[in-house]
Backbone as CSV, one residue per row, in Angstrom:
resi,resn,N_x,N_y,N_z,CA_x,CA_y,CA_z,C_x,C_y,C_z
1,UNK,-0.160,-24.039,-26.567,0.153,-24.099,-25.149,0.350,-22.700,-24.571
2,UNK,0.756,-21.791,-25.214,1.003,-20.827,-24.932,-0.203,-19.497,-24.585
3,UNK,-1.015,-19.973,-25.491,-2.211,-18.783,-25.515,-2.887,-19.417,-24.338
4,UNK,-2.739,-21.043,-23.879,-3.182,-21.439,-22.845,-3.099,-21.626,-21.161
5,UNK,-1.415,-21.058,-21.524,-1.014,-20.256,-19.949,-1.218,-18.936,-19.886
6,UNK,-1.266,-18.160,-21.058,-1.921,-16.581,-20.904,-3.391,-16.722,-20.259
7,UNK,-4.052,-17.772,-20.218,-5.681,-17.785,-20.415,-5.380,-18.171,-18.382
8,UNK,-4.861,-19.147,-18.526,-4.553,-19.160,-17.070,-3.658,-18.617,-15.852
9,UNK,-3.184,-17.784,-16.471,-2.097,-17.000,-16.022,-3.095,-15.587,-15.653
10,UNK,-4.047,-15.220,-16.394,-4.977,-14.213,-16.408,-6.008,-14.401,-15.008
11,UNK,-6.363,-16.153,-15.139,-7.521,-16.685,-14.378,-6.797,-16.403,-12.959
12,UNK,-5.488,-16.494,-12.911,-4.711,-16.846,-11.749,-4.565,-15.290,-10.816
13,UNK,-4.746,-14.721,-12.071,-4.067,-13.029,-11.566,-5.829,-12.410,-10.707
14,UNK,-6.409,-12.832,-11.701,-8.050,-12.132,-11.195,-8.543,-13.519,-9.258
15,UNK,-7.971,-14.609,-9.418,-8.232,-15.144,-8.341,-7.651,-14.509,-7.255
16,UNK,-5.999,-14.314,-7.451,-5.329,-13.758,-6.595,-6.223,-12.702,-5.985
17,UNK,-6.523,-11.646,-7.223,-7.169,-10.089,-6.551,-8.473,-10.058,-5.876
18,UNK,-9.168,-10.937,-6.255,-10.517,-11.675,-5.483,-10.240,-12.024,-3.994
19,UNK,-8.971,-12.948,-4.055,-8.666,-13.415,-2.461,-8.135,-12.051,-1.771
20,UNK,-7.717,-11.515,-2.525,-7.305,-9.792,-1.636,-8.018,-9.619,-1.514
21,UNK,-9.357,-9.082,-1.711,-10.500,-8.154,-1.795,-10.775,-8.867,-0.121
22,UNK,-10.964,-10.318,-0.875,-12.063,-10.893,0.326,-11.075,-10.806,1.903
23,UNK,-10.170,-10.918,1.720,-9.020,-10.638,3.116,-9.223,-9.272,3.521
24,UNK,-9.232,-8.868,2.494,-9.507,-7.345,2.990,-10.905,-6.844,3.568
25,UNK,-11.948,-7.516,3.172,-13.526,-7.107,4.105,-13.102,-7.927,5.077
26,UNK,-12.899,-8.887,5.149,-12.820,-9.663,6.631,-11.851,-9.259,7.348
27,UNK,-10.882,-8.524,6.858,-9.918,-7.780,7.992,-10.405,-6.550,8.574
28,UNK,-10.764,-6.308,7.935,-11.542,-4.436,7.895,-12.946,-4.665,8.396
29,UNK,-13.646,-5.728,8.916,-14.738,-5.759,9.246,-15.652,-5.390,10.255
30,UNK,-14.431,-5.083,11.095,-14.877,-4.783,12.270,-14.828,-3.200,12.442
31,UNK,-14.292,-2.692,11.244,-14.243,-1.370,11.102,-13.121,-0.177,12.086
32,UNK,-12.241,-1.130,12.868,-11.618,-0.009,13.021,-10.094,-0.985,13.253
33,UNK,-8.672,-0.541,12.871,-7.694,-1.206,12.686,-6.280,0.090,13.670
34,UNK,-5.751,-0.205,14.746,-4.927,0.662,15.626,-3.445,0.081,15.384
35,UNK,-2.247,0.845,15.321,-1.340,0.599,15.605,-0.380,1.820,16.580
36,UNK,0.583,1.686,17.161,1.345,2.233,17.882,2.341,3.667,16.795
37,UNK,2.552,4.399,16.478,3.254,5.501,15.623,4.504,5.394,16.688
38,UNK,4.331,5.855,18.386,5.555,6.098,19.243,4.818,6.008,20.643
39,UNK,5.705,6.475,21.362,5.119,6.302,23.042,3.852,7.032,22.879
40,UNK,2.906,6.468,23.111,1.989,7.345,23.906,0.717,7.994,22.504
41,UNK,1.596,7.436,21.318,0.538,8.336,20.304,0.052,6.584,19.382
42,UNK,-1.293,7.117,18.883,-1.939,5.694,18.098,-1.999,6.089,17.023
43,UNK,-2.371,5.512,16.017,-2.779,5.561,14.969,-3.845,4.653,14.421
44,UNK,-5.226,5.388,14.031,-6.059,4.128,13.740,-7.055,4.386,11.931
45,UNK,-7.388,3.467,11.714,-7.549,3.467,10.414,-9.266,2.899,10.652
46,UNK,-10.074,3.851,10.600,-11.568,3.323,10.881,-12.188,3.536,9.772
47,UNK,-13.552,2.558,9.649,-13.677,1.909,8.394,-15.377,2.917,8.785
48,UNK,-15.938,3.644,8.261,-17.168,4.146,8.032,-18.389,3.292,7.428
49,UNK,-17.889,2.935,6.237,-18.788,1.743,5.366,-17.708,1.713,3.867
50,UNK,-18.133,0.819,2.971,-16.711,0.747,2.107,-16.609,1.963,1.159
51,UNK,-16.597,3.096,1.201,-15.526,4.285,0.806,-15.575,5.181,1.842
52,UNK,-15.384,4.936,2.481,-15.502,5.795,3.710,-14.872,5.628,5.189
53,UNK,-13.220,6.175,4.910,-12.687,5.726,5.883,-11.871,7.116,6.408
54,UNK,-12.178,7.134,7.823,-10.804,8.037,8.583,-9.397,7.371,9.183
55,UNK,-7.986,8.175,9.080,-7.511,7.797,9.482,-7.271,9.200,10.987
56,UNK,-6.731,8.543,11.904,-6.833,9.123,13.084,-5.547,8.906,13.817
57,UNK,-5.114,9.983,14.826,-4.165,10.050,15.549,-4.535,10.389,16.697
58,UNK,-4.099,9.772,17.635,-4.499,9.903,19.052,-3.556,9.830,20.255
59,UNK,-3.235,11.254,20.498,-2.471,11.135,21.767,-3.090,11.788,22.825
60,UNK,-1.894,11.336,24.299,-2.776,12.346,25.374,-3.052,13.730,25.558
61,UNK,-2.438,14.536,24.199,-3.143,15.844,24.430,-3.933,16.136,23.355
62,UNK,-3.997,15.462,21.978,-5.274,15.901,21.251,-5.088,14.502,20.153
63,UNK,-6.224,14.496,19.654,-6.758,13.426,19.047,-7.066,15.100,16.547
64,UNK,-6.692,14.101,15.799,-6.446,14.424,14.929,-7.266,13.274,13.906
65,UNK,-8.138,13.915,13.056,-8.730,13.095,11.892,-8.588,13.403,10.466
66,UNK,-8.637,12.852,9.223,-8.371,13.026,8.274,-9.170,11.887,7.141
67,UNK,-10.224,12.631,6.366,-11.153,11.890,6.092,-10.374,11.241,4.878
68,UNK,-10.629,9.849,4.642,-10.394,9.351,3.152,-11.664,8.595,2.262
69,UNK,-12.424,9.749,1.503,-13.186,9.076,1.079,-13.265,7.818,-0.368
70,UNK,-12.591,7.330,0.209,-12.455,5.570,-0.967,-12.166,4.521,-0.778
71,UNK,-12.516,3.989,-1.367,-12.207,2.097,-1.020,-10.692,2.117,0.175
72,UNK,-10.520,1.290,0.731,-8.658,1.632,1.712,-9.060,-0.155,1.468
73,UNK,-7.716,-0.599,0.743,-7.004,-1.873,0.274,-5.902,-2.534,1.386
74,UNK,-5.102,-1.179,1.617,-3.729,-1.943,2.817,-3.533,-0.615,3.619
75,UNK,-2.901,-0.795,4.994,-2.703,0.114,5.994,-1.330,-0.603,6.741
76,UNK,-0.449,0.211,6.245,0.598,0.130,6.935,1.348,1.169,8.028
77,UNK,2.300,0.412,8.716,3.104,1.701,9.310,4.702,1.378,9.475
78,UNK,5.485,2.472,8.993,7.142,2.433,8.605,7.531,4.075,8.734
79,UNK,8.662,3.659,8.895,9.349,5.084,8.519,10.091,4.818,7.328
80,UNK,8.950,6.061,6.584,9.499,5.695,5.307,10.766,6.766,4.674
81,UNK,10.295,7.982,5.284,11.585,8.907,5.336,12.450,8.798,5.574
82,UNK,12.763,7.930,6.728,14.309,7.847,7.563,13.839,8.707,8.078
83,UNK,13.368,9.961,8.963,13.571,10.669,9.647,13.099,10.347,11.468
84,UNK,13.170,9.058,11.653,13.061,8.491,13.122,11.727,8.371,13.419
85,UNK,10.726,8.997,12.496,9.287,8.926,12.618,8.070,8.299,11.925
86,UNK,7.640,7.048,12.123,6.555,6.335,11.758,6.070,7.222,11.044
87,UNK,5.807,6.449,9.548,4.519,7.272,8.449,3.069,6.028,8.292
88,UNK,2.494,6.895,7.870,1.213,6.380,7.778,1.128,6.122,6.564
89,UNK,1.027,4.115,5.517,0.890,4.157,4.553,-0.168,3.789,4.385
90,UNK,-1.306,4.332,3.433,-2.749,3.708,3.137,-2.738,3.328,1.998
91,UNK,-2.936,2.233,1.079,-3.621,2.100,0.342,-4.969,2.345,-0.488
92,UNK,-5.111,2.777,-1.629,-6.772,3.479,-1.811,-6.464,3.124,-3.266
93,UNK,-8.013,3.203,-3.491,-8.244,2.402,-4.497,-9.873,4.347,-5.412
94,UNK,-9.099,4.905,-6.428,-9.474,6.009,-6.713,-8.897,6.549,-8.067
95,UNK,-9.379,7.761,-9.006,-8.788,8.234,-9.646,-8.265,8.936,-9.177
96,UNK,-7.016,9.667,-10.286,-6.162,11.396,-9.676,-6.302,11.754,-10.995
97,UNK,-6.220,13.320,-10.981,-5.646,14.040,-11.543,-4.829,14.144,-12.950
98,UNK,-4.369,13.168,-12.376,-3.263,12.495,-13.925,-3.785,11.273,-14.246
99,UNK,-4.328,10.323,-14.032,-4.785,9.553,-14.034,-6.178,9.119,-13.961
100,UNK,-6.789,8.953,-14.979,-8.339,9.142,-14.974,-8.881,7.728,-14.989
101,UNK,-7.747,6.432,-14.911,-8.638,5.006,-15.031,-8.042,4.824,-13.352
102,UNK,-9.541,4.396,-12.678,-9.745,3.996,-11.536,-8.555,2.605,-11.359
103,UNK,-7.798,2.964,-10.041,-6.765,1.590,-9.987,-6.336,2.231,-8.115
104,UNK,-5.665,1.315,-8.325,-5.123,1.051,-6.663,-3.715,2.347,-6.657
105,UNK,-3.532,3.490,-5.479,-2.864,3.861,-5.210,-2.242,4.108,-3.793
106,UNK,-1.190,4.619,-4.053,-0.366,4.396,-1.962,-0.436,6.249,-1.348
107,UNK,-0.596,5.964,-1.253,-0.888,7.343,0.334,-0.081,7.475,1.215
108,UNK,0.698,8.470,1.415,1.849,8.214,2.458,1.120,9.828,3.748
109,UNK,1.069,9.648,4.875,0.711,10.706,5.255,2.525,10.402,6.491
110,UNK,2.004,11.362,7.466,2.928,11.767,8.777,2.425,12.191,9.490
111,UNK,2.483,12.281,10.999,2.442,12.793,11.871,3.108,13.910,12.397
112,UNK,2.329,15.022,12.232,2.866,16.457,12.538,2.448,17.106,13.556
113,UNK,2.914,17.125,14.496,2.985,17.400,15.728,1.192,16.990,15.999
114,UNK,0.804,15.676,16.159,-0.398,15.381,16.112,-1.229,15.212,15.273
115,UNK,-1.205,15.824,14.348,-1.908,16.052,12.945,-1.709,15.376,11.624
116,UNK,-2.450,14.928,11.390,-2.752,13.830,10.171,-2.253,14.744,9.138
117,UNK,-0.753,14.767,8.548,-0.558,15.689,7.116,-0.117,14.737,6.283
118,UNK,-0.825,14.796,4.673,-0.195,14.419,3.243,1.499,14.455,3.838
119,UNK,2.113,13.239,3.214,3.667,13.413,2.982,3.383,13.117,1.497
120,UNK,2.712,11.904,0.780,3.174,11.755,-0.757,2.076,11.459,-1.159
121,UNK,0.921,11.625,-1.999,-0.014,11.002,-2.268,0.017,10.910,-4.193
122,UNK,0.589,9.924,-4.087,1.013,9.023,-5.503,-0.265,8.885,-6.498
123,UNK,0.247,9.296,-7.567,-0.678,9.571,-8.783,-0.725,7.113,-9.232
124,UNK,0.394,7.368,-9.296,0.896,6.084,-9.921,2.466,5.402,-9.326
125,UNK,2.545,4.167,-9.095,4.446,3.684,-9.695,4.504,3.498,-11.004
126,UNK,5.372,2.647,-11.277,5.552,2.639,-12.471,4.530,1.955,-13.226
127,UNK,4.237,0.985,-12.856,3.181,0.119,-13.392,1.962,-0.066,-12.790
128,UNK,0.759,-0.514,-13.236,-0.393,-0.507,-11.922,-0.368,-1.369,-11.116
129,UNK,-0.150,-0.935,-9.757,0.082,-1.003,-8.680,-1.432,-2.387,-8.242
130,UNK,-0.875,-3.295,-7.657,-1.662,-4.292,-7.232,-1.762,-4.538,-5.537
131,UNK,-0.165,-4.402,-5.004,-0.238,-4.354,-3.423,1.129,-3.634,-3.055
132,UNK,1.298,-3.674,-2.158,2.638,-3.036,-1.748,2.636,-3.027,0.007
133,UNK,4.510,-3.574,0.009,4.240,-3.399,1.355,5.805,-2.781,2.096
134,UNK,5.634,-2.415,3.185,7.172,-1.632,3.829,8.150,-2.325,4.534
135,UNK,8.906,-2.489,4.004,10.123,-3.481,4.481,11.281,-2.613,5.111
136,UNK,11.523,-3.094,6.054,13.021,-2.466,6.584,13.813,-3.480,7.248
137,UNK,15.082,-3.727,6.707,16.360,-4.617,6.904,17.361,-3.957,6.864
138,UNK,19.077,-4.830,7.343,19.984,-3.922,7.002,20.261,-2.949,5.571
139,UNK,19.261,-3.516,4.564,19.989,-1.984,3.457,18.838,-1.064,3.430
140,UNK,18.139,-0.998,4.604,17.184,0.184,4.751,15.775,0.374,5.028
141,UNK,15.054,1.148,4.577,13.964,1.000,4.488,13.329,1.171,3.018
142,UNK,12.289,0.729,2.470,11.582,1.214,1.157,10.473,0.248,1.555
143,UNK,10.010,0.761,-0.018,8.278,0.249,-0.088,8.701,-0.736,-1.470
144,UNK,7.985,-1.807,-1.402,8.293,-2.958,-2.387,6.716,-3.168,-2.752
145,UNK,6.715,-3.124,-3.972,5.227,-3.289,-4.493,4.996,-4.540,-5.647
146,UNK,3.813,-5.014,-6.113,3.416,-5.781,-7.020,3.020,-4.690,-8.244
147,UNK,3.409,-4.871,-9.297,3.076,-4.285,-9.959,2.189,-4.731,-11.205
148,UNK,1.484,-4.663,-12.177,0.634,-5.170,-13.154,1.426,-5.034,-14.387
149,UNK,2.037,-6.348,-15.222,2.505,-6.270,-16.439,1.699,-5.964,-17.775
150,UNK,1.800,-5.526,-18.844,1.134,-5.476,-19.955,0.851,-6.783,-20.130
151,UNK,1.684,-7.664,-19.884,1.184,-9.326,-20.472,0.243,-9.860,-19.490
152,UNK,0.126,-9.111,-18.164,-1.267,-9.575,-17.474,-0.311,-10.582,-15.975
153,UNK,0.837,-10.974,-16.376,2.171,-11.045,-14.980,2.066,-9.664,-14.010
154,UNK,3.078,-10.564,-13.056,3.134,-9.266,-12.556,5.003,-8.757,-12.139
155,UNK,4.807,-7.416,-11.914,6.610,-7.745,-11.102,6.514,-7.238,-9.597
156,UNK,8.028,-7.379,-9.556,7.918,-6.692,-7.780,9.241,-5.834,-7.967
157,UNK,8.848,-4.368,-7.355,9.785,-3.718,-7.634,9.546,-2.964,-6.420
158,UNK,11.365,-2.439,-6.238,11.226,-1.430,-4.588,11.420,-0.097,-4.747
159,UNK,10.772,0.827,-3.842,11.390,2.248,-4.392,11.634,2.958,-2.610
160,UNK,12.188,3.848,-2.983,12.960,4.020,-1.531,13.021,5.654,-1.358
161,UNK,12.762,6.469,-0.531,12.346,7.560,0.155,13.253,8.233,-0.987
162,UNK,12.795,9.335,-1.337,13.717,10.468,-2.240,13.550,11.985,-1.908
163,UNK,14.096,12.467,-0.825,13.240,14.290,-0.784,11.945,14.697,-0.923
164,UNK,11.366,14.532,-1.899,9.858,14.914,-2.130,9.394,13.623,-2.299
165,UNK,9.308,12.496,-2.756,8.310,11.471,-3.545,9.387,9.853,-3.224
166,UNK,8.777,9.341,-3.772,9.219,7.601,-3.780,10.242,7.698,-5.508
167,UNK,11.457,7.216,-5.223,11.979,7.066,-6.335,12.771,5.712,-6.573
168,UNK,12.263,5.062,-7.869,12.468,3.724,-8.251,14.010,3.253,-7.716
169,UNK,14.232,2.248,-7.146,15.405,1.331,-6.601,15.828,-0.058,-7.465
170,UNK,14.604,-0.726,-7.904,15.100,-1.725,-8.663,13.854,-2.647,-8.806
171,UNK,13.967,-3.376,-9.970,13.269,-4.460,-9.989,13.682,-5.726,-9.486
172,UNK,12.484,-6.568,-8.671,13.642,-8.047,-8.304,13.201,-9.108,-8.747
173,UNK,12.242,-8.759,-9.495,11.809,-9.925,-10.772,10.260,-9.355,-11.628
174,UNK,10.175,-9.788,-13.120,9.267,-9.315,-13.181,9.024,-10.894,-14.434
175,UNK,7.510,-10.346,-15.348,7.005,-11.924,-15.722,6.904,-12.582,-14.551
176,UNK,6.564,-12.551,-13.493,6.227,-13.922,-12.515,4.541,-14.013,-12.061
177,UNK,4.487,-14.891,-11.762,2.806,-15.361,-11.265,2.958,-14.806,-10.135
178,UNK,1.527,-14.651,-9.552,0.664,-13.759,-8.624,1.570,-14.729,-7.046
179,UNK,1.269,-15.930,-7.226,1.638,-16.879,-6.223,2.887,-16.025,-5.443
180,UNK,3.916,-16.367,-6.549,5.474,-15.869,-5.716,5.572,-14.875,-5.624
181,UNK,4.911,-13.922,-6.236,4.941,-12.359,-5.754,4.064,-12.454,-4.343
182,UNK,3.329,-13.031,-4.259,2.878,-12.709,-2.635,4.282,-12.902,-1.736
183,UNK,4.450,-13.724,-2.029,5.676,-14.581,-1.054,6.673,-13.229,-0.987
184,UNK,7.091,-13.103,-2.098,8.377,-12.087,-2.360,7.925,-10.702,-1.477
185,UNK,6.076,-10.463,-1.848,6.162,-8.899,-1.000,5.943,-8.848,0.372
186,UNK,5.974,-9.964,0.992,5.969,-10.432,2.477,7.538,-10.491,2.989
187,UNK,8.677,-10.511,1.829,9.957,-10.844,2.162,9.615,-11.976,2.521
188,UNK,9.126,-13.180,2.485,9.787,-14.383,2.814,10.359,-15.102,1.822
189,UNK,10.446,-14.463,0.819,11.764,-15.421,-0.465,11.821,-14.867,-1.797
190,UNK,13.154,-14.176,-1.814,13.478,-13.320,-3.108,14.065,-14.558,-3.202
């Protein structure tokens, strides 16, 4: 029974990432995705063809681009610093540096006085990273992600602004199926 929920527990994890994929061309299809940063300034995430995306800032005195050439998975916007100012989180899907097996990573940029600048661009979390998304409630703000278990589960764990980089906060469950981790990284039920 056991080697037979690993077998489906596996089937379950690769369906899940399939139904991402496919949410993700049909969201992104139209190739260009805008949100608000503050009064008067945009932020938009335009889709070139699939590795080939700019993200862009646009206010009424100058407009700012910043090429990302790779797959883009999720596009969020939070303040993830605390410092009163909307960041730009992208998702991308690429190698680094330290990391030479192709997998999903988070991108944190900012808005600097108009200008599209790197704030964190993450080698890895702790585990390989499947989705992640930015939550802010009364105990703050952080980024809560899905992460990929060795047993092929997954967990969900939060990590929360640190000076330079994202530093681990806690796990809030791990061994669980793909199912309730969606639920959990939406916040609708720890």
């Amino acid at each position: 029974m056991n080697k037979v929920s690993s077998i489906l527990d596996k089937y379950v994890f690769h369906a899940f990432g399939a139904l991402v994929v496919l949410f993700l061309i049909l969201s992104c299809s139209k190739g260009k995705r805008t949100e608000n940063l503050e009064a008067g300034v945009e932020v938009s995430l335009i889709k070139e063809h699939d590795s080939l995306y700019h993200i862009r800032i646009t206010s009424d005195d100058l407009i700012d681009s910043l090429e990302l050439p790779y797959p883009v998975y999720q596009f969020k916007i939070g303040d993830v610093d605390a410092n009163g100012k909307d960041d730009i989180l992208v998702g991308v899907i690429k190698t680094t540096r330290f990391d030479s097996v192709m997998g999903r990573r988070l991108f944190i940029f900012k808005n600097y006085k108009g200008y599209v600048r790197p704030l964190w661009l993450g080698s890895r979390l702790g585990k390989p990273l499947v989705d992640f998304n930015f939550i802010k409630n009364e105990d703050g703000s952080f980024i809560r992600s899905i992460e990929k278990e060795k047993s092929g589960k997954v967990l969900i764990a939060e990590y929360k602004w640190r000076r330079f980089g994202l530093e681990f906060k806690r796990y809030i469950h791990r061994e669980i199926d793909s199912v309730r981790a969606i639920r959990i990284l939406k916040n609708e039920n720890i």
